[in-house]
Kinemage of the C-alpha trace (Angstrom):
@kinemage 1
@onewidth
@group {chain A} dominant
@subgroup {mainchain}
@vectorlist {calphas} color= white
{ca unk a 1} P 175.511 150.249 124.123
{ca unk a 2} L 178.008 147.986 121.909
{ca unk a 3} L 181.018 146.338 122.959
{ca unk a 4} L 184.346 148.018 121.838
{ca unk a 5} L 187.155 145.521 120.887
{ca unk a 6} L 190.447 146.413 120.247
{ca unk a 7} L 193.013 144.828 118.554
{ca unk a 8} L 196.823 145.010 118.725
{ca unk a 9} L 199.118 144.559 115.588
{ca unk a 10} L 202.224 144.982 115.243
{ca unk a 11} L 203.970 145.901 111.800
{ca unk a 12} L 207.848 146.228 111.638
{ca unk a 13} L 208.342 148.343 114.382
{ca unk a 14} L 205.377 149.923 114.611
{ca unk a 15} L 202.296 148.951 116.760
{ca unk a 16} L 199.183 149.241 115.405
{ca unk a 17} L 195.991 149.647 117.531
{ca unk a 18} L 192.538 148.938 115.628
{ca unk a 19} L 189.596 149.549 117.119
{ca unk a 20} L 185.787 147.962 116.216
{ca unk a 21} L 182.575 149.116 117.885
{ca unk a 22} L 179.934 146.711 117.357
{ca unk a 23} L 176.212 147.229 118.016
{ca unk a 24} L 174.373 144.898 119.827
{ca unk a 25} L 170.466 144.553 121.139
{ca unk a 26} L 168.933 145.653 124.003
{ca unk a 27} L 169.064 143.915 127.072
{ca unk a 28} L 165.987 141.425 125.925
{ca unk a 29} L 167.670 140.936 123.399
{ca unk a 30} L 165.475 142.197 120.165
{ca unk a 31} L 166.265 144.962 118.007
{ca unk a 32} L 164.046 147.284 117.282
{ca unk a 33} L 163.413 149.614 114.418
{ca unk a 34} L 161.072 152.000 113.138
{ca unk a 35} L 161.294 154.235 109.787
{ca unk a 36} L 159.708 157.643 110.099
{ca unk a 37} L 159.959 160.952 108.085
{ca unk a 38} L 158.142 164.353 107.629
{ca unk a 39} L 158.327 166.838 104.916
{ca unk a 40} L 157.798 169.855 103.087
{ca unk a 41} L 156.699 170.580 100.015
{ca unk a 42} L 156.186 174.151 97.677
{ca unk a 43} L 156.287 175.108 94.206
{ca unk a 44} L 159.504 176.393 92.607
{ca unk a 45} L 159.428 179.379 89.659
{ca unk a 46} L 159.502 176.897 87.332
{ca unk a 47} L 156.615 174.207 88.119
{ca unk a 48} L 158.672 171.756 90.027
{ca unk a 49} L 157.317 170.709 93.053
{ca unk a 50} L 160.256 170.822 95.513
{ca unk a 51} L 160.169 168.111 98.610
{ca unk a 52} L 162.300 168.434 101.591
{ca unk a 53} L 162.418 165.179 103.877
{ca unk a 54} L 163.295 165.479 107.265
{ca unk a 55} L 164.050 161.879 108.782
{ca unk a 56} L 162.953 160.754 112.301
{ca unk a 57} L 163.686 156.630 112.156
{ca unk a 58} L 164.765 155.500 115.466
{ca unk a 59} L 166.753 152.153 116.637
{ca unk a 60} L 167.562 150.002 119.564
{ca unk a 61} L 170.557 149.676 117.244
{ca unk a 62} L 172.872 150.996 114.795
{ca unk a 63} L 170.828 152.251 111.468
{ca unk a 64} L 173.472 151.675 108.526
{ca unk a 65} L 171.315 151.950 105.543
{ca unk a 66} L 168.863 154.430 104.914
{ca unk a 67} L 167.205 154.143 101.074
{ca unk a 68} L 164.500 156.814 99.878
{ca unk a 69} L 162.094 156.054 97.317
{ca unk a 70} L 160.663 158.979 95.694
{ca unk a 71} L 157.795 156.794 93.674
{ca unk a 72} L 158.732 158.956 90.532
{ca unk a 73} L 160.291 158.499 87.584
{ca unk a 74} L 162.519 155.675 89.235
{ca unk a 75} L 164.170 158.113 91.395
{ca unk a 76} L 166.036 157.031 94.776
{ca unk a 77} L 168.295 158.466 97.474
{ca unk a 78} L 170.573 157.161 100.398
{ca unk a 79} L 171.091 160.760 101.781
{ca unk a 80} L 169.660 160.678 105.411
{ca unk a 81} L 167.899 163.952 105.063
{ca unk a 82} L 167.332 164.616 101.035
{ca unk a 83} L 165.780 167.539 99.277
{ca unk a 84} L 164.531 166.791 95.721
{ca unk a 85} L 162.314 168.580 93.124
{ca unk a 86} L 160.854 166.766 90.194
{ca unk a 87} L 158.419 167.478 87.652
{ca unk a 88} L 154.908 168.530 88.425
{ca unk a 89} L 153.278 167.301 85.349
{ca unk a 90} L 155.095 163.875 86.057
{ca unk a 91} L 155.024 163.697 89.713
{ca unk a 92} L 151.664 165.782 90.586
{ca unk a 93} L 151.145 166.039 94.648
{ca unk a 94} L 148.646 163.873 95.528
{ca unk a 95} L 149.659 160.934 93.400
{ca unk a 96} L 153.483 160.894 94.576
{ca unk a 97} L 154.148 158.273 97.299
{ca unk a 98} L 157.661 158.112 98.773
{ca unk a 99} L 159.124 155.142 100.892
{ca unk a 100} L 161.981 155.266 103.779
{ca unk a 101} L 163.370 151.919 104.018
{ca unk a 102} L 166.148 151.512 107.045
{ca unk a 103} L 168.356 148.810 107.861
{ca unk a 104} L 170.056 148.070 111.017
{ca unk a 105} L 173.438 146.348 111.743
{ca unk a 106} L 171.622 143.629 113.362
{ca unk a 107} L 169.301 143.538 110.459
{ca unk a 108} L 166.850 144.836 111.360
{ca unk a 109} L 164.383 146.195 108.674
{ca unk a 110} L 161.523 148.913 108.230
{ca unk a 111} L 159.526 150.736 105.963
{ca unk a 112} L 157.558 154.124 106.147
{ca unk a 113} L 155.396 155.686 103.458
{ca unk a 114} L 153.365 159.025 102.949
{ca unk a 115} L 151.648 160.457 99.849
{ca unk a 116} L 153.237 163.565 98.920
{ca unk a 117} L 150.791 166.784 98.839
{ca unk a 118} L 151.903 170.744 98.582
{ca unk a 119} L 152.416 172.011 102.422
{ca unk a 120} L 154.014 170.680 105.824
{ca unk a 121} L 153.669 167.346 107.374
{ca unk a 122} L 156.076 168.213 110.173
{ca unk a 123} L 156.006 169.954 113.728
{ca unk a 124} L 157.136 173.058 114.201
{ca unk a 125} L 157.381 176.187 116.751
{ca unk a 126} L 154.424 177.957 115.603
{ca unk a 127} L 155.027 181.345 117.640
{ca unk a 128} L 158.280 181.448 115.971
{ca unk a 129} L 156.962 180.972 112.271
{ca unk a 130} L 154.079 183.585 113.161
{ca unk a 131} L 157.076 185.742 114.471
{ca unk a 132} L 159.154 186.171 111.250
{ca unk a 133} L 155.679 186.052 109.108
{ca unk a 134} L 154.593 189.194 110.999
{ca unk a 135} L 158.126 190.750 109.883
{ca unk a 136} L 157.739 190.326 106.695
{ca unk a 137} L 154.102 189.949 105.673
{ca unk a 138} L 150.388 190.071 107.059
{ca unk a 139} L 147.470 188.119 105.125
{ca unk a 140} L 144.124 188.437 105.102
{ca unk a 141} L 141.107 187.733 105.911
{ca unk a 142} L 141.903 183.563 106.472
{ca unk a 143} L 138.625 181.971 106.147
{ca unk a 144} L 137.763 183.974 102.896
{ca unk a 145} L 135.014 184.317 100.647
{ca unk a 146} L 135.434 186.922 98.222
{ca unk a 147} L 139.526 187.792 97.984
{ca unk a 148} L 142.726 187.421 100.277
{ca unk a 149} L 144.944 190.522 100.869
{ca unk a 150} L 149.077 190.499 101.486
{ca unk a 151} L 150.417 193.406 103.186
{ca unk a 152} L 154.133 194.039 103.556
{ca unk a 153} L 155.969 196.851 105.695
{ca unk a 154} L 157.815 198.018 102.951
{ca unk a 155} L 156.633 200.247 100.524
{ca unk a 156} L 159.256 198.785 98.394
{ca unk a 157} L 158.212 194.947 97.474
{ca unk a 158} L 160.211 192.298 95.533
{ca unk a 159} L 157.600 189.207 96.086
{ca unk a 160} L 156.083 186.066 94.396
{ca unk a 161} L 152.688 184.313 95.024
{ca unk a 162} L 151.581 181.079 93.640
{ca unk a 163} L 148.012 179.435 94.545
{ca unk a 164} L 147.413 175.896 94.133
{ca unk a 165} L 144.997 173.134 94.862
{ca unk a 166} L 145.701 171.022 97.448
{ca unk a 167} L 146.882 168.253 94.478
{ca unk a 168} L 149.254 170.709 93.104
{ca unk a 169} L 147.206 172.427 90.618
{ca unk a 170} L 148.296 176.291 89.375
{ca unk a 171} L 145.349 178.550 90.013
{ca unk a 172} L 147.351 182.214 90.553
{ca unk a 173} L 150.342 183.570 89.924
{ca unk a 174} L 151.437 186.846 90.540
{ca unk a 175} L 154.264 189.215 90.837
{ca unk a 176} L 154.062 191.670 93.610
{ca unk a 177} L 156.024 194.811 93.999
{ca unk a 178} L 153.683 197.287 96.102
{ca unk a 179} L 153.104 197.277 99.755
{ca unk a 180} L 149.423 195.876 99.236
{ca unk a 181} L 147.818 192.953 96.757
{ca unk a 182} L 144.601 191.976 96.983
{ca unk a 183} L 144.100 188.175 94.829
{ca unk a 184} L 140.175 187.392 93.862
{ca unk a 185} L 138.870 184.495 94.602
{ca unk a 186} L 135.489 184.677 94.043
{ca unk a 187} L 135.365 182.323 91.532
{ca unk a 188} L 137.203 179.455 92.864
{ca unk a 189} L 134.887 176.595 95.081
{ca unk a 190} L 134.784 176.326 98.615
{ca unk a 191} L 137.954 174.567 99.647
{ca unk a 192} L 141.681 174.765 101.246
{ca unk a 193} L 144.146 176.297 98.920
{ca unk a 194} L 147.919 176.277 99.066
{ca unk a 195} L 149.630 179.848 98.792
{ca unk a 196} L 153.113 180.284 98.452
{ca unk a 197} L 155.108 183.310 99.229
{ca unk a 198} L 158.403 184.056 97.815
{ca unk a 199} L 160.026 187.092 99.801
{ca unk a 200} L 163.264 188.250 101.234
{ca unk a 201} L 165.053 184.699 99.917
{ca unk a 202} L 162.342 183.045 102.235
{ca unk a 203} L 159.374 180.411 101.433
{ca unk a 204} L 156.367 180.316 103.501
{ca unk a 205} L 153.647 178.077 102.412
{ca unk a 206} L 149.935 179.140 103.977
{ca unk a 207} L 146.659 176.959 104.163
{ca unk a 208} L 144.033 179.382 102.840
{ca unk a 209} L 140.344 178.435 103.351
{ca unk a 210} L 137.591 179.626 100.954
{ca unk a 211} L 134.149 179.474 102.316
């Protein structure tokens, strides 16, 4: 906890009450800091490779400075939780290393790094992603040798599908308006793949594994 100060002031005839809350250590007296992010990353229409940060630094103490460094192009951020797409042929997954550096009131500093590849570095509720997939979508099969197939309830389809390598790569793209699609694969090498489905104003990213 910090100690609250106030302070009394009095202007003409008015009284003025001013209030300051500072931070302060823990009992032992260090502060204690540590930087820490996840993210997500997929393909937009238009090649961009489209990163969404989601920030888990902790403190002891008060974090007043949070500075993102995207380690492209000289771009930077102080938004807490930023989303950011920038060019694939400039910033290819893989290659792309952003930076979280936090700054306490008691000065304490920290950094935290983490190469940028297409998919999900952070947790999440898997039976409720599987839940809304089902709704929308079924793939399979996932391993696969020869092809993948994408099923959809409706008969009706409005869709997108983009397959990468796992360093951001563009190996399919299709548009899908019927209720099945079957992509080939055949001829790509053993190897995860990362498939992107556009549908319903929703984004799901999928591992797929060729054997």
């Amino acid at each position: 906890m910090g100690s609250l100060k106030i302070y009394l002031l009095k202007y003409s005839k008015y009284l003025i009450i001013v209030c300051f809350l500072f931070s302060k250590p823990s009992a032992n007296g260090q502060v204690t800091c540590s930087a820490n992010f996840c993210y997500e990353a997929v393909l937009d229409s238009i090649g961009n490779i489209c990163v969404t940060y989601h920030n888990f630094s902790t403190s002891n103490d008060s974090i007043t400075q949070y500075v993102w460094d995207f380690g492209c192009e000289g771009i930077s951020s102080s938004i807490f939780e930023p989303t950011i797409c920038l060019p694939i042929s400039s910033c290819p997954p893989g290659t792309t290393y952003t930076e979280l550096h936090i700054q306490t009131f008691n000065g304490c500093v920290n950094t935290y790094g983490d190469t940028i590849f297409l998919g999900s570095t952070c947790p999440t509720s898997i039976n409720e992603i599987n839940t809304e997939e089902k709704e929308l979508f079924a793939l399979y099969p996932n391993p696969a040798n020869n092809e993948i197939n994408i099923v959809f309830p409706d008969s009706e389809v409005s869709a997108n599908i983009t397959l990468c390598s796992t360093y951001g790569q563009i190996l399919i793209t299709e548009k899908i308006s019927s209720a099945k699609k079957t992509i080939d694969i055949s001829l790509l090498p053993k190897g995860l793949y990362i498939l992107t489905i556009s549908v319903k104003e929703n984004i799901f990213t999928k591992i797929i594994i060729k054997e």
